[in-house]
C-alpha positions in Angstrom: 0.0 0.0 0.0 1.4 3.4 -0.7 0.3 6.8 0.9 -2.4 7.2 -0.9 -3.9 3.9 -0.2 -3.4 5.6 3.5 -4.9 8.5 2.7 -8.0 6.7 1.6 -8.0 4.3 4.4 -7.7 7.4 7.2 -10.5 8.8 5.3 -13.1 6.4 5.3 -12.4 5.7 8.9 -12.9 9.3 9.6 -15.9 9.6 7.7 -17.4 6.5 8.9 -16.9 7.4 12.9 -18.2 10.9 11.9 -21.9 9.2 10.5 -21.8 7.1 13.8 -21.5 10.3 16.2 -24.3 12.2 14.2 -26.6 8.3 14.2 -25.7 8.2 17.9 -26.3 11.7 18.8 -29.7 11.7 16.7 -31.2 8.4 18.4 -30.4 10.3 21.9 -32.4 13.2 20.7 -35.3 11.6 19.3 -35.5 9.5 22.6 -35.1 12.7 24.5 -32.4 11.1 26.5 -29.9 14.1 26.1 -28.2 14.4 29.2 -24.8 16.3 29.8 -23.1 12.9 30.1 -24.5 11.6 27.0 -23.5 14.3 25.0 -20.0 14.6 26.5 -19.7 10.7 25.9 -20.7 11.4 22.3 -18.3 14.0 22.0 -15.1 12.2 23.1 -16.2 9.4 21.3 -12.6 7.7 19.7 -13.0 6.7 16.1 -13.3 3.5 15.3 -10.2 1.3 13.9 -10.0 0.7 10.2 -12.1 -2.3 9.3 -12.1 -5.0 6.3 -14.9 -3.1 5.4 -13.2 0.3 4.9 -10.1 -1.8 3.0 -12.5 -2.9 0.6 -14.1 0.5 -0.1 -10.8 2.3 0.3 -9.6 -0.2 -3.0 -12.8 0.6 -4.6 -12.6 3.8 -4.8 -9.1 3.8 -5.4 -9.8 1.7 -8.6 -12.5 4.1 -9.3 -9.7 6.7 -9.5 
């Protein structure tokens, strides 16, 4: 894999632990469970590690390219 491949890969993670916080934040709303610890736990929230799934789209799109 080269940088690019990298690239790609750091970007999908990052994108895909950004959809998660908004999901998670969202379901917390429309439950009206939105506490100051629940949003502060949202917050922080790490992003995930790089899955098989994210390889696989990262090749994808980097045939794509």
């Amino acid at each position: 894999m080269d940088r690019r491949d990298h690239l790609i890969l750091a970007l999908c993670a990052l994108l895909r632990a950004e959809r998660q916080t908004r999901a998670a934040f969202e379901a917390v709303v429309a439950a009206g469970r939105l506490s100051r610890e629940t949003l502060r736990a949202i917050l922080i929230d790490p992003v995930p590690v790089t899955t098989q799934d994210d390889l696989m789209r990262a090749e994808r799109l980097a045939e794509a390219a």
